[in-house]
C-alpha positions in Angstrom: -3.7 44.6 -56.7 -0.7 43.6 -55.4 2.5 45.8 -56.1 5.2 44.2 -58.0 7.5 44.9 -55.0 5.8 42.7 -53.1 6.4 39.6 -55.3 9.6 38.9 -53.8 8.4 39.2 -50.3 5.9 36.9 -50.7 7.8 34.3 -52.4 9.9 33.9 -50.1 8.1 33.3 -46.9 8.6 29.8 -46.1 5.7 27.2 -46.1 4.2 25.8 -42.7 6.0 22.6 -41.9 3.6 19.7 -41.2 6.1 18.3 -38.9 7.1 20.9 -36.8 3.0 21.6 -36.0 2.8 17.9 -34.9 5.2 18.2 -33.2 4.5 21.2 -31.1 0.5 20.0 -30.7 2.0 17.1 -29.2 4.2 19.0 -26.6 1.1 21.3 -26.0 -1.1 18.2 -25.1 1.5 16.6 -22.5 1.5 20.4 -21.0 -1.8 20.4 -20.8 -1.2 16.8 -18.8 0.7 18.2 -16.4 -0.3 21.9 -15.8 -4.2 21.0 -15.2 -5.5 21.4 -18.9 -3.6 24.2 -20.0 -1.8 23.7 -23.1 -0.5 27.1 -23.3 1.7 26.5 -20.3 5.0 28.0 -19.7 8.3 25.5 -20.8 10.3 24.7 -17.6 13.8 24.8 -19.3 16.7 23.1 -17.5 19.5 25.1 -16.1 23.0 24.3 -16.5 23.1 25.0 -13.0 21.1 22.1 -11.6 21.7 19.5 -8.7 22.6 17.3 -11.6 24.5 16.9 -14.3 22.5 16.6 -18.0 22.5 13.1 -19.3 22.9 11.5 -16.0 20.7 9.2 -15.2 18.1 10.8 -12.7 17.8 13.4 -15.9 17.2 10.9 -18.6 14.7 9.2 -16.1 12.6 11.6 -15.1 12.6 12.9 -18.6 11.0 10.3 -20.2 6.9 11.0 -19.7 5.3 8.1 -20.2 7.9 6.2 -17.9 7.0 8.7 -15.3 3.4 8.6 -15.8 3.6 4.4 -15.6 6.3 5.3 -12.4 4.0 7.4 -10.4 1.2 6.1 -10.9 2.6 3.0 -9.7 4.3 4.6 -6.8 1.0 5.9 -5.1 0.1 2.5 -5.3 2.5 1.5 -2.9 2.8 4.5 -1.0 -1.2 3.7 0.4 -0.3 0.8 1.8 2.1 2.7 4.7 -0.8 3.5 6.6 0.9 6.6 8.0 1.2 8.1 4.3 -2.5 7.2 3.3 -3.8 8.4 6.3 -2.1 11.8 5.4 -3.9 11.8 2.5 -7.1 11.1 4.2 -6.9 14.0 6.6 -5.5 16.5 4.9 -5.4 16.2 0.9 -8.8 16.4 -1.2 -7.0 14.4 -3.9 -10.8 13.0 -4.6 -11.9 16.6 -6.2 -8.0 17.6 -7.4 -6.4 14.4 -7.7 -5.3 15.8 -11.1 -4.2 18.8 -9.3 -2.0 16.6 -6.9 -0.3 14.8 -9.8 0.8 18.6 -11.1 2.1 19.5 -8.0 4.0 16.1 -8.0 4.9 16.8 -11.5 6.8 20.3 -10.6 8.3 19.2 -8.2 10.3 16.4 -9.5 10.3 18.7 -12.5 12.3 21.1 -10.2 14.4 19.6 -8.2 15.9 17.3 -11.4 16.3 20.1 -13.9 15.5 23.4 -12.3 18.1 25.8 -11.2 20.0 24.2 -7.8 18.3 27.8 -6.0 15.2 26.6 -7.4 15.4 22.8 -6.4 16.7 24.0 -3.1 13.8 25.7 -2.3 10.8 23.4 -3.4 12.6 21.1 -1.1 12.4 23.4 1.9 8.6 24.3 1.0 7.7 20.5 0.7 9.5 20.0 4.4 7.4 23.1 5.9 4.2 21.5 4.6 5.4 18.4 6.1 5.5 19.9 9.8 1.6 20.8 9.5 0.5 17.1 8.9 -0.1 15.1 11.6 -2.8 13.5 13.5 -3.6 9.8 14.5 -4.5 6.6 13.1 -8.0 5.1 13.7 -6.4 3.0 16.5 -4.7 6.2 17.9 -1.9 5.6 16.9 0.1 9.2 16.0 1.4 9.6 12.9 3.4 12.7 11.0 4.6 13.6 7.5 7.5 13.9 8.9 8.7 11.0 10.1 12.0 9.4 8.7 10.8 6.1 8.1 7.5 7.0 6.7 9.8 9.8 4.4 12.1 6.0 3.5 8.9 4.9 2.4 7.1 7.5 -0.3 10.8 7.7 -1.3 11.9 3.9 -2.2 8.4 3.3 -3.6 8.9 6.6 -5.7 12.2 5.8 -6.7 11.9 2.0 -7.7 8.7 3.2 -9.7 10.2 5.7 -11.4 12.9 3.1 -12.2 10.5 0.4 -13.8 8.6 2.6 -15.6 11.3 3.7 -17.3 12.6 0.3 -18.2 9.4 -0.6 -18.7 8.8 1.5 -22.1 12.1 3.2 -22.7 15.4 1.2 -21.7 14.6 -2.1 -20.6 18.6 -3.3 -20.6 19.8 -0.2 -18.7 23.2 -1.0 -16.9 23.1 -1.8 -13.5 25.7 0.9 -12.9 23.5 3.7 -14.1 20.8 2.0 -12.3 23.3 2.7 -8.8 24.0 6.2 -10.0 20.2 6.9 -10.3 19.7 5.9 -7.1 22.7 7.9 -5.1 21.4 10.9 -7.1 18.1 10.7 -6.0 19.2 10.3 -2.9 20.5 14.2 -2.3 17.0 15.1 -2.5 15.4 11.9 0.2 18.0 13.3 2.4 17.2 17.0 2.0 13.6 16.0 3.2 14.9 14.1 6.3 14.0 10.6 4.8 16.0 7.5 6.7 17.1 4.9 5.6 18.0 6.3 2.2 19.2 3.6 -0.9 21.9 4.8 -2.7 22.0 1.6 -5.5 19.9 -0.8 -6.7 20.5 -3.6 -3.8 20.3 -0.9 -1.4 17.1 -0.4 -2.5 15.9 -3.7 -2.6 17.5 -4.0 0.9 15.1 -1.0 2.4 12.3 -2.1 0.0 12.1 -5.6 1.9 12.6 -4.3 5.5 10.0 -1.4 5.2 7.8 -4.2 3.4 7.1 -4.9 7.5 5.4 -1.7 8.1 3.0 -2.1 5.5 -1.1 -2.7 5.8 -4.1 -2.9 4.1 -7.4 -1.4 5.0 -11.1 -0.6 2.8 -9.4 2.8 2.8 -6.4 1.9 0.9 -8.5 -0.3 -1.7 -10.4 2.5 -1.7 -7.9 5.2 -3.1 -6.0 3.0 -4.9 -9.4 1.8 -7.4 -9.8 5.9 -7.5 -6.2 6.0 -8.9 -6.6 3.1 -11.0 -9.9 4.8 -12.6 -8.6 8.9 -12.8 -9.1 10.6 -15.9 -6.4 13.3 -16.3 -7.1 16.3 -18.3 -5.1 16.2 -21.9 -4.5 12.4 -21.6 -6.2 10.2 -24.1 -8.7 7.7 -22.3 -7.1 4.9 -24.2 -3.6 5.8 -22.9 -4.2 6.7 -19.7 -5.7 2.7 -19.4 -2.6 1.7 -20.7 -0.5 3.7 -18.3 -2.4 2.4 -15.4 -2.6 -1.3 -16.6 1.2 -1.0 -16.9 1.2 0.2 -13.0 -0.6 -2.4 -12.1 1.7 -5.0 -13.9 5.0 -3.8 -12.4 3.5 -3.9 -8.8 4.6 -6.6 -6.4 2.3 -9.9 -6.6 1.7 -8.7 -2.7 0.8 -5.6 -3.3 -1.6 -6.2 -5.8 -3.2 -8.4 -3.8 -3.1 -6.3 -1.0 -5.0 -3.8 -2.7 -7.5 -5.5 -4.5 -6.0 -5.0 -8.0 -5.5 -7.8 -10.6 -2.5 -8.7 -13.3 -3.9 -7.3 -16.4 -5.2 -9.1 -18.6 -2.5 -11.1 -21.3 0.5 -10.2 -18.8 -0.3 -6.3 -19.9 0.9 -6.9 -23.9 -1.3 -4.9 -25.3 -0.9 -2.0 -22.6 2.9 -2.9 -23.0 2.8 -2.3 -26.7 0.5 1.3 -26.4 2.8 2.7 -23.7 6.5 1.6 -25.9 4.9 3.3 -29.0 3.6 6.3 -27.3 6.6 6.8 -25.4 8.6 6.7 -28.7 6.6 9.4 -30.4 6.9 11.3 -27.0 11.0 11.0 -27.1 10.6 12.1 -30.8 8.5 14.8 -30.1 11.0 16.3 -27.2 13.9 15.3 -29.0 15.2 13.2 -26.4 
């Protein structure tokens, strides 16, 4: 029997809000996406102490998950067809057994250098450059190669940045200003240069400057067809088959007509609308659910 003092108490607790569980099961699953299946994973808040200011552009960029997912997948695309950074891979990443490992790492890193603490950002960069000093090796036509090379650094950088760029125009702001398109670019640029990248865009045309004149270093190979069809087919943990599908027909639609070819990948089917469509609405609820 309940005592009548405990009436009160009881009438007052507040009811579970339906909403608000969404909301946070949501959040758990794109965790999950990013910290190798755990949805329990720690929040990385942002600091008001960060290499950038919040709301600028790099922030509301990088932000945006399903841009980024669209971005980076799309970027590793490009980035195996330098055959200095694919060969990298080759000798000394087992991205075939932790591929989903890899795309954390990549994850907390941009995570971390965009929103983390300066101290923080600061020092992921210095660990990324000291891992960089341990890869090198040569080609198959003995050619030497290392990770840390300026123009092969140019490279991973202007294929990450324009990718990151369309992917977010792509499913969240498709008429974002050409300005804040130049001030994404100059802010990303602090971090290229902290890892000894060269040439380094700092707006849009620079970028499409470097994109074109790097373009010349560029090859294909079975190797590179071969990673990219085991990007193009990964199954991360927490992501819905039928999104990730989406996400990667999207890549695939916003790459060059010369990389695609040069890699064995074709336009989706339709132009991509039905990917097109699954990515917008998912990136919506995603927005919604991190209040963006």
């Amino acid at each position: 029997m309940i005592p009548p003092s405990a009436k009160p108490i009881l009438a007052l607790m507040p009811a579970p809000d339906p909403i608000e569980f969404l909301r946070q099961q949501i959040i758990g699953s794109v965790r999950a996406t990013f910290n190798e299946g755990k949805t329990n994973a720690p929040a990385r808040p942002p600091s008001d102490d960060a290499l950038f200011e919040k709301d600028s552009p790099i922030r509301r960029v990088h932000a945006d998950v399903v841009g980024m997912m669209v971005g980076g997948i799309r970027g590793l695309f490009l980035q195996m067809l330098h055959p200095h950074a694919l060969q990298g891979v080759l000798d000394f990443s087992n991205f075939r057994s932790d591929m989903h490992g890899r795309l954390s790492r990549t994850a907390h890193f941009i995570t971390d250098t965009t929103f983390a603490h300066r101290d923080t950002a600061m020092a992921a960069i210095e660990r990324v450059n000291r891992i960089h000093t341990k890869v090198n090796g040569t080609l198959p036509d003995g050619t030497p190669y290392s990770a840390t090379d300026p123009r092969t650094l140019a490279w991973v950088h202007v294929a990450e940045a324009t990718s990151f760029l369309a992917g977010y125009m792509r499913v969240a702001k498709p008429n974002m200003p050409s300005s804040e398109q130049d001030v994404y670019y100059r802010q990303f640029a602090v971090v290229a240069r902290a890892l000894n990248a060269d040439p380094v865009p700092t707006s849009r045309r620079e970028a499409e400057a470097v994109f074109r004149d790097l373009r010349a270093d560029l090859s294909t190979s079975p190797e590179a067809r071969e990673v990219a069809h085991f990007v193009a087919t990964i199954k991360p943990e927490g992501t819905p088959p039928a999104l990730q599908k989406a996400i990667v027909s999207e890549s695939i639609a916003l790459l060059p007509p010369f990389a695609r070819s040069m890699l064995g990948l074709e336009m989706p089917p339709l132009g991509g609308l039905p990917a097109r469509a699954a990515t917008w609405g998912v990136g919506r609820t995603l927005r919604w659910a991190f209040r963006q």
